[in-house]
N, C-alpha and C positions, 0 to 999 in steps of 0.2 A: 837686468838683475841676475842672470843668470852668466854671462857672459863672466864676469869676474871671478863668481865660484867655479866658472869653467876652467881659469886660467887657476886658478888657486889649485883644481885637482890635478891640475895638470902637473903643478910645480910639487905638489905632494909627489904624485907618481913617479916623477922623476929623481928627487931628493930622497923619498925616503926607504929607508933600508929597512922594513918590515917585510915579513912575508905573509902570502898570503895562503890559501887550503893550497897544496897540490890539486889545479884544478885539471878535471877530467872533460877535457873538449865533448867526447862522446856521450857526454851527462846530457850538456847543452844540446848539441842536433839532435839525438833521438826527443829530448824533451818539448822543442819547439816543432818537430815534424810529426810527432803527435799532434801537434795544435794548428798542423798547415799555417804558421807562421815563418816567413820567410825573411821579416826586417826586425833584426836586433839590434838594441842598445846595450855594450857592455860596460859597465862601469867598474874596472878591475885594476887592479893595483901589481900589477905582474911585469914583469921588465919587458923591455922593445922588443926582445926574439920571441919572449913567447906571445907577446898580441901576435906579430909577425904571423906565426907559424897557427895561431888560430884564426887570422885573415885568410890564410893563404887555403886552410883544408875546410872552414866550412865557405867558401867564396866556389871553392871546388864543386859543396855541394849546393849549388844555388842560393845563397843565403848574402844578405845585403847585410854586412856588418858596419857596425860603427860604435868608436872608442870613447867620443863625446857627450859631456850633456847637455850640449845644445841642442842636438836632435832627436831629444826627450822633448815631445809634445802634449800636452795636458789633453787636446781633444784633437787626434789624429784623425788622418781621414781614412786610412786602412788598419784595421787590427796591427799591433806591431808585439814586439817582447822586449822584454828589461833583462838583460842580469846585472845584479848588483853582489857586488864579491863583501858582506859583515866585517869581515877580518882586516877589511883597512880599515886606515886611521882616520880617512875622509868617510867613510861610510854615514855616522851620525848626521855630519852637516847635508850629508844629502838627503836620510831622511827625515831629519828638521823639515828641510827645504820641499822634499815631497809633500808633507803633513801640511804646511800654509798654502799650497799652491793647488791641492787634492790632486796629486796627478797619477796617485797609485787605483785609476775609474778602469771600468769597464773596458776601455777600448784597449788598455794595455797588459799583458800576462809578463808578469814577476814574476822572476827566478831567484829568491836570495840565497847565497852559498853560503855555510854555516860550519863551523867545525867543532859545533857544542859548546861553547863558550863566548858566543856573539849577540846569543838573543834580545840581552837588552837593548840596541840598540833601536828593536824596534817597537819597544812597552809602550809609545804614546806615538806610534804612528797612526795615523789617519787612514783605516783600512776598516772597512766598514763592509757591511754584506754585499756592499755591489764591488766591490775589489775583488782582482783574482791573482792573488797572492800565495804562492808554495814556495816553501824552503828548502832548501834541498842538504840536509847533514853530510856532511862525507864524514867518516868515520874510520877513517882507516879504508879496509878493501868493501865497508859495508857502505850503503848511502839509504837514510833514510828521510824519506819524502813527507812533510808536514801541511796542511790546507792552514791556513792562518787569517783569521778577520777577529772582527769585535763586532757586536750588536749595537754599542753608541760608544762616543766618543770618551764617557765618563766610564765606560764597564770595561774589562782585563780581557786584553788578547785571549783568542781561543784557539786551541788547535788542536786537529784532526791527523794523526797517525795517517798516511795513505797506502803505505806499503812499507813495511820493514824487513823486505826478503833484498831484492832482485828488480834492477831497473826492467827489463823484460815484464814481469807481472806487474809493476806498477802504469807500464802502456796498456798491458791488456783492462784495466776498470776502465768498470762503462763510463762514470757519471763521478764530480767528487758529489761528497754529502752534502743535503739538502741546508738551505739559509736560509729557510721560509720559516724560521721561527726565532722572532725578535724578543724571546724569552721574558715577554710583560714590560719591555721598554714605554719609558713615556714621551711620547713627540709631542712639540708645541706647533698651534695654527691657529691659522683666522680666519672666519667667515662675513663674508658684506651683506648687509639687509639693506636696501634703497627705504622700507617703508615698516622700520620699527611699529610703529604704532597700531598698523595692523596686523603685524606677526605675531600669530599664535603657537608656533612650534612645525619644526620640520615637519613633522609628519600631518599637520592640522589641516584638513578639508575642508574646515568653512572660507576660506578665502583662495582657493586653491592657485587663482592666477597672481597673486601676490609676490614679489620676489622667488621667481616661478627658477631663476638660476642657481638659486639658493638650496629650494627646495629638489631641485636633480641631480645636483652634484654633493651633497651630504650623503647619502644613500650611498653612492662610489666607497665616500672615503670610510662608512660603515664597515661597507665588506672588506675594503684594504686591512679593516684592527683586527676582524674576523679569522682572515684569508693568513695574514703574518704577527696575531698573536703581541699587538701594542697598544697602548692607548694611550688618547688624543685629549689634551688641554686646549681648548680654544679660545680665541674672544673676538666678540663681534665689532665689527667696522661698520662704517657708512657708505665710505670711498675704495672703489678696486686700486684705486694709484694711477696716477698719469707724470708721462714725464717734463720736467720743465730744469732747464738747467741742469742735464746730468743727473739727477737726481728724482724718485718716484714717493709719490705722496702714499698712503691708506695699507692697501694688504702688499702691494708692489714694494713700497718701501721698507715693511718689514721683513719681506724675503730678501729686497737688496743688501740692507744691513745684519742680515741673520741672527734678528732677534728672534726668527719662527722657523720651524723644519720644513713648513710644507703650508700648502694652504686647503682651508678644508672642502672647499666648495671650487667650481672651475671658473677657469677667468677667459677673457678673447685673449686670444695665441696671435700678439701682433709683433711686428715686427722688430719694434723697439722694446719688447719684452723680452724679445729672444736670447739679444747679449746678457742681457742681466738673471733670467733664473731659467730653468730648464720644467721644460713640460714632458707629464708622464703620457699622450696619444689623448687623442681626439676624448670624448665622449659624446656631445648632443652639440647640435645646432638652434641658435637663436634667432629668429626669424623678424623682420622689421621689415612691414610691406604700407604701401598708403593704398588704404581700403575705400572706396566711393562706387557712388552710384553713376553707372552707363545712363546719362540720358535719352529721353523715351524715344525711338525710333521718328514720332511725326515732330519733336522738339527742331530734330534734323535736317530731315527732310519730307518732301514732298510725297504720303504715303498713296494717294491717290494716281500717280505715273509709278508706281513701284511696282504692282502686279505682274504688267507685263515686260516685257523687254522691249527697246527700240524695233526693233524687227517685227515685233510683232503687234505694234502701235503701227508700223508702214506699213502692213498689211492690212489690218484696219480702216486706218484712210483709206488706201486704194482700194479698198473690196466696196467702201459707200461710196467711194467718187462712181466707180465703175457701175455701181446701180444705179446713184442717177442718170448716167449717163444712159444706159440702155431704159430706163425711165422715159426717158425726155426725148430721147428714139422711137418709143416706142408710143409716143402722144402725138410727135411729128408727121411718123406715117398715118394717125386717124382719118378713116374718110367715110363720108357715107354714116351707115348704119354701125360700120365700126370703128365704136369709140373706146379708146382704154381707158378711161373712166365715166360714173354717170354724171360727171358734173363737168365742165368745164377746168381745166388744172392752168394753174401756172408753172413757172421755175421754181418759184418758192413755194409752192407749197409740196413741189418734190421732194424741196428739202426739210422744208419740216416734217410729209412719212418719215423720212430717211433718220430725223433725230428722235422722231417718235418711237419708231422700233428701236433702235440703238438702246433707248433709256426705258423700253420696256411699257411704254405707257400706249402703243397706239394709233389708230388715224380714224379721220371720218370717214375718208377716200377711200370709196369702194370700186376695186379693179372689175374692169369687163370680159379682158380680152384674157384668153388663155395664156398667152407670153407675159401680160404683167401678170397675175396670178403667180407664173411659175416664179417669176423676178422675187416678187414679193415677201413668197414663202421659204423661197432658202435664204433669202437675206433675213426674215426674222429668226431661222433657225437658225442660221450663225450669229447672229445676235445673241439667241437664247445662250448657248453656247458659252459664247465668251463672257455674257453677264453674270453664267453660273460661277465661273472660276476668278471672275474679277472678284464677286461678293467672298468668296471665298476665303480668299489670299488679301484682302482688306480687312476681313476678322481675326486672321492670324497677326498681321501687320500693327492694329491697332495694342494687341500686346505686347508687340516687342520693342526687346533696349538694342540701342543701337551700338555699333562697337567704333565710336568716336575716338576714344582716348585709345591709344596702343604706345604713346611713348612718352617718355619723360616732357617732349617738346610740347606734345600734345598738350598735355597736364598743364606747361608753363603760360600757354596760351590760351587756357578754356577763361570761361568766366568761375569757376569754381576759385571756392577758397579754399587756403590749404591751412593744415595745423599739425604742429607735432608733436610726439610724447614727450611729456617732460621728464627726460635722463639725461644725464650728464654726457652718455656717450654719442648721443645727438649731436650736441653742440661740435663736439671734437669732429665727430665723422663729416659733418660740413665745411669744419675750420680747416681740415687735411682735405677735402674732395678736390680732385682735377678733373675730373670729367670735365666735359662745355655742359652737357647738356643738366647735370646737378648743378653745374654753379649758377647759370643760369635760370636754374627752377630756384635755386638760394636768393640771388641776386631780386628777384622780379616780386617772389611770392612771399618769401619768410623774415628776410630780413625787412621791409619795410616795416613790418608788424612788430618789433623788436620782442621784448619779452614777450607779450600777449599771444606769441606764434605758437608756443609750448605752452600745454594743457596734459592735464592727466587727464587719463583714458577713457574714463564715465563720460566727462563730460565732451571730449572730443567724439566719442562714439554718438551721442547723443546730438550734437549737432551734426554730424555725418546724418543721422537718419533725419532729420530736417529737410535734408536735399542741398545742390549746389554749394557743396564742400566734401572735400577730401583729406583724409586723417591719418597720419603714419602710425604706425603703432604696432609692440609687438606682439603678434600674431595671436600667442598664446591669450594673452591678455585681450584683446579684441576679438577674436571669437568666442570665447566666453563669455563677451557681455553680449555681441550677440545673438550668442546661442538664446539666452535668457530673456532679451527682450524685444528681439527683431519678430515680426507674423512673417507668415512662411513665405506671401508675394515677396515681400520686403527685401527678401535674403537673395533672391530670385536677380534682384536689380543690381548687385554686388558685383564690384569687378575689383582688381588689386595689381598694383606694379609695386617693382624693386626698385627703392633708388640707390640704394648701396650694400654689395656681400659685404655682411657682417663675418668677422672671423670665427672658429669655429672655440670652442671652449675646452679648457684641458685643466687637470688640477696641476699647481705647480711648485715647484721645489727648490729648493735653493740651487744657485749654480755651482753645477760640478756634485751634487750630493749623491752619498754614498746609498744611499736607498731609491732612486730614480729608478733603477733597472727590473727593482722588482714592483715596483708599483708600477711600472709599464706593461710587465709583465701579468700583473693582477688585472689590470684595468683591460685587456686583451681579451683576457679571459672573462673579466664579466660580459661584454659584448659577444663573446664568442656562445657564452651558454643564456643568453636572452634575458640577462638582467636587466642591460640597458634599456632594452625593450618593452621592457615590465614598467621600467621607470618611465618612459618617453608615453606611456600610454596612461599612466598615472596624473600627469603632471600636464601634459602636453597635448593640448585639445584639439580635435582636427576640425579642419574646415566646415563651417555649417555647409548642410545639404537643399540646397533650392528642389520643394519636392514639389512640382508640378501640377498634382491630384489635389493639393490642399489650396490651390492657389485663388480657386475661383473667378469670375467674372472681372473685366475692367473696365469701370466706366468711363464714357468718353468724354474727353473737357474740350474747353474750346479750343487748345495746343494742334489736338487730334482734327480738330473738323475746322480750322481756319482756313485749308487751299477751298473746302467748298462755299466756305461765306465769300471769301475774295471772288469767286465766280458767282455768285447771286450779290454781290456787291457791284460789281463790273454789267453782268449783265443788266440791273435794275439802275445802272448810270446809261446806259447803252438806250435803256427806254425809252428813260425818259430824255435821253436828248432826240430819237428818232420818235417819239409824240412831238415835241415842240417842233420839230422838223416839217410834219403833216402839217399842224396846226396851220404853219408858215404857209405852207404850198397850197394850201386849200384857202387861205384868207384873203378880205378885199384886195387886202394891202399887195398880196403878192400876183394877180391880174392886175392891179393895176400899175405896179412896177413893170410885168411883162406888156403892158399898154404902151405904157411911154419908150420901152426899147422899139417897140417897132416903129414907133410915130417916128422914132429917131431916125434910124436905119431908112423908114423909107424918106425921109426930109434931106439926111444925106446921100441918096441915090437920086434923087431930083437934081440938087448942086451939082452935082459930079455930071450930070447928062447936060444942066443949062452950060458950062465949061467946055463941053464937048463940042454944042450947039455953037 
């Protein structure tokens, strides 16, 4: 588009026979060495010797010039400058051609040369308070310096006298004059509400977690009308805009078509927003976590082998084998008058002392000898010992959650169920997700469930506290309801993972608009003096506090105390088969079995001797 009026200035500058200001090179370097810009665009209408001769002396002074407007760039990547010479005859269509394209923004410093009689050329250009636009009159031996913007599109250039002396005193001002005052202009925007029917008004606190994006980012655009003196027409939407075909539905599409200056509330800053409208800096974060409950530690495992460690379970055994064993030494050597106990002992019933002190409960076996006495007593003292700290560390155990889940994998694999809130940016953030380990938690958990998977946040919260399900939701919105109706154990059992960084939110503006720089500017500054922060605590609820002191007792189910049924379950199988064991051994039946092996054995040692015979 631009290539063709390229060549068209080109053929002007060549053909035609006007002139232009006697322009003063020294105007230009002192003017852009004030601004430490080193890459200029000239657009001048002056014959080959003199571009020539102004190539050649500022190229002298470090300065990257060029004659062209093709390397007029709308959003440069380094600061660059313009001059534009009024007094050609191409002048107009160039700034036509700026004014549809908006490329007189920010990143570029115009220079227009003027000789008093040019100005209209530039009545309906597109220079707006973020443009940094001066004219420079030459006037004969006088040049005087003009700041030039418009507050909107529809209101009359303005301009600012900057110096009518001396280019010298026009480098020494500080600062030009301030454009922080949009002189009562009216902007148009729009703001999304997800949940009309419970909106009460931005500032309305009975529903405070309610389109909670809504309500943080109005506030922003308040002080924006405050801060720059405009005000705001809005109307509310449903849809932020998504893209489908080149094309953005709800507030997105109204900034893409610039039926709206701005939008009034902040939106995610994603990727495929960024070609199409421009965002004024961050403001808040949107948080979307799945909030479930750590199943209870004995759900897990084995709390009963948890107290101690391997090591010190092998120490254990070996310290009762090693008293049997000096036990059972110590009965061996009995002679005489000295017996180490008053009764008769066997092996087993070494080992039942030995499980009797272990569990705390005892024996009947009264020691005689001074070395089992001593045996005895440090083995039930280390017994005490280890029983204090086992009971211990089993009543801490019995209240704790375990920390089973740690990864998305984990999640995809537990028996929980999973649910999501129901917003529309859900759906998308899955439909885009490349992780393995999201698509895979997509794949297994949420899509089977089709619709039924997304719920609003009551009622997902609500089954969350049920147990054995997990809830995405965001944050805001979920801690609030639990703040409200979780007991304080409850909150206690809470664990939370990310399954996808949401983007962060910004308010945003049509692309390329001539007001972006100060509303980035403003919106800087309210984070800078704790606005934002006043809002984020307003609006933005933090984490419930699991408090400890209020949590009370936890009673034990059978979850908790199943590895000791499975051992009185085992052992009363063990019984009863070694009773039916005796019964056997002790019965006719079983003499009379061992009756007929011998009859046998000795009838076939008879045979075997008549053979021999």
């Amino acid at each position: 588009m631009r290539k063709h009026l390229s060549l068209l200035l080109l053929a002007i500058i060549i053909s035609s026979a006007c002139s232009s200001v006697d322009l003063p090179i020294n105007i230009i370097q002192d003017y852009f060495d004030v601004l430490r810009i080193k890459s200029v665009t000239m657009l001048l209408c002056s014959t080959s010797e003199m571009k020539t001769a102004i190539l050649r002396q500022l190229s002298a002074e470090g300065f990257l010039v060029s004659f062209s407007l093709d390397t007029v760039d709308d959003l440069p990547i380094t600061r660059s400058g313009g001059v534009l010479d009024l007094t050609c005859n191409f002048s107009l269509s160039v700034i036509n051609q700026f004014t549809r394209d908006k490329t007189m923004g920010v990143h570029t410093e115009w220079l227009l040369l003027d000789d008093g009689s040019s100005l209209d050329v530039i009545k309906d250009a597109y220079i707006l308070p973020g443009s940094f636009v001066t004219i420079a009159q030459i006037l004969g031996e006088e040049v005087v310096y003009l700041d030039v913007y418009r507050t909107s599109p529809y209101r009359p250039l303005k301009y600012t006298v900057l110096d009518n002396q001396t280019l010298e005193q026009f480098i020494q001002l500080p600062d030009r004059p301030s454009r922080n005052d949009f002189e009562g202009i009216s902007l148009l925007g729009a703001a999304v509400l997800y949940y009309p029917h419970m909106f009460c008004g931005f500032d309305c606190r009975d529903h405070p977690e309610v389109d909670t994006i809504a309500k943080t980012g109005f506030p922003i655009s308040q002080h924006f009308q405050e801060q720059l003196n405009f005000t705001l027409t809005f109307q509310i939407l449903n849809d932020y805009g998504w893209k489908t075909n080149n094309t953005f539905s709800g507030l997105m599409g109204l900034l893409q078509r610039e039926e709206i200056d701005m939008g009034v509330i902040g939106i995610f800053m994603r990727p495929d927003r960024i070609g199409t409208v421009d965002f004024t800096g961050d403001t808040f974060e949107i948080k979307s976590l799945v909030i479930y409950k750590q199943p209870a530690l004995s759900a897990v495992s084995n709390i009963f082998v948890l107290p101690f460690t391997r090591m010190v379970w092998v120490c254990c055994v070996a310290l009762s084998v090693l008293t049997g064993i000096f036990l059972m030494a110590d009965v061996a050597t009995s002679f005489g008058n000295r017996q180490t106990f008053e009764e008769s002992v066997t092996t087993s019933d070494v080992v039942t002392l030995i499980i009797g002190c272990i569990c705390q409960q005892g024996t009947t076996l009264v020691p005689k000898t001074l070395s089992a006495r001593i045996i005895i007593f440090l083995f039930s003292l280390c017994c005490l010992f280890f029983y204090t700290s086992y009971s211990a560390n089993i009543v801490a155990l019995l209240q704790s959650s375990s920390a089973t889940f740690r990864s998305l994998s984990d999640l995809t694999n537990s028996p929980l169920g999973i649910g999501i809130q129901d917003v529309i940016y859900n759906k998308i953030f899955f439909g885009e997700a490349t992780d393995e380990n999201v698509r895979e938690l997509y794949d297994k958990k949420i899509a089977p469930q089709g619709p039924k998977a997304y719920l609003n946040p009551v009622e997902g919260i609500k089954k969350l506290r049920s147990g054995m399900f997990a809830f995405d939701v965001e944050i805001h919105w979920g801690y609030k309801i639990i703040s409200d109706t979780f007991h304080e154990n409850e909150k206690c059992d809470l664990d939370e993972m990310r399954i996808f960084l949401l983007p962060k939110l910004s308010i945003p503006v049509v692309k390329k608009s001539g007001y972006r720089e100060h509303f980035t500017r403003m919106n800087t500054w309210q984070r800078d003096v704790g606005l934002h922060s006043r809002i984020r605590q307003r609006w933005l609820p933090k984490k419930p506090i699991c408090d400890n002191t209020g949590r009370g007792y936890v009673s034990v189910g059978l979850t908790d105390f199943k590895p000791a049924l499975l051992v009185m379950v085992y052992g009363i199988s063990f019984s009863i088969a070694a009773f039916f064991l005796e019964l056997f051994t002790r019965s006719k039946l079983f003499y009379r079995c061992k009756f007929l092996n011998k009859s046998k054995r000795k009838r076939r040692k008879f045979n075997d001797w008549d053979r021999v015979m």
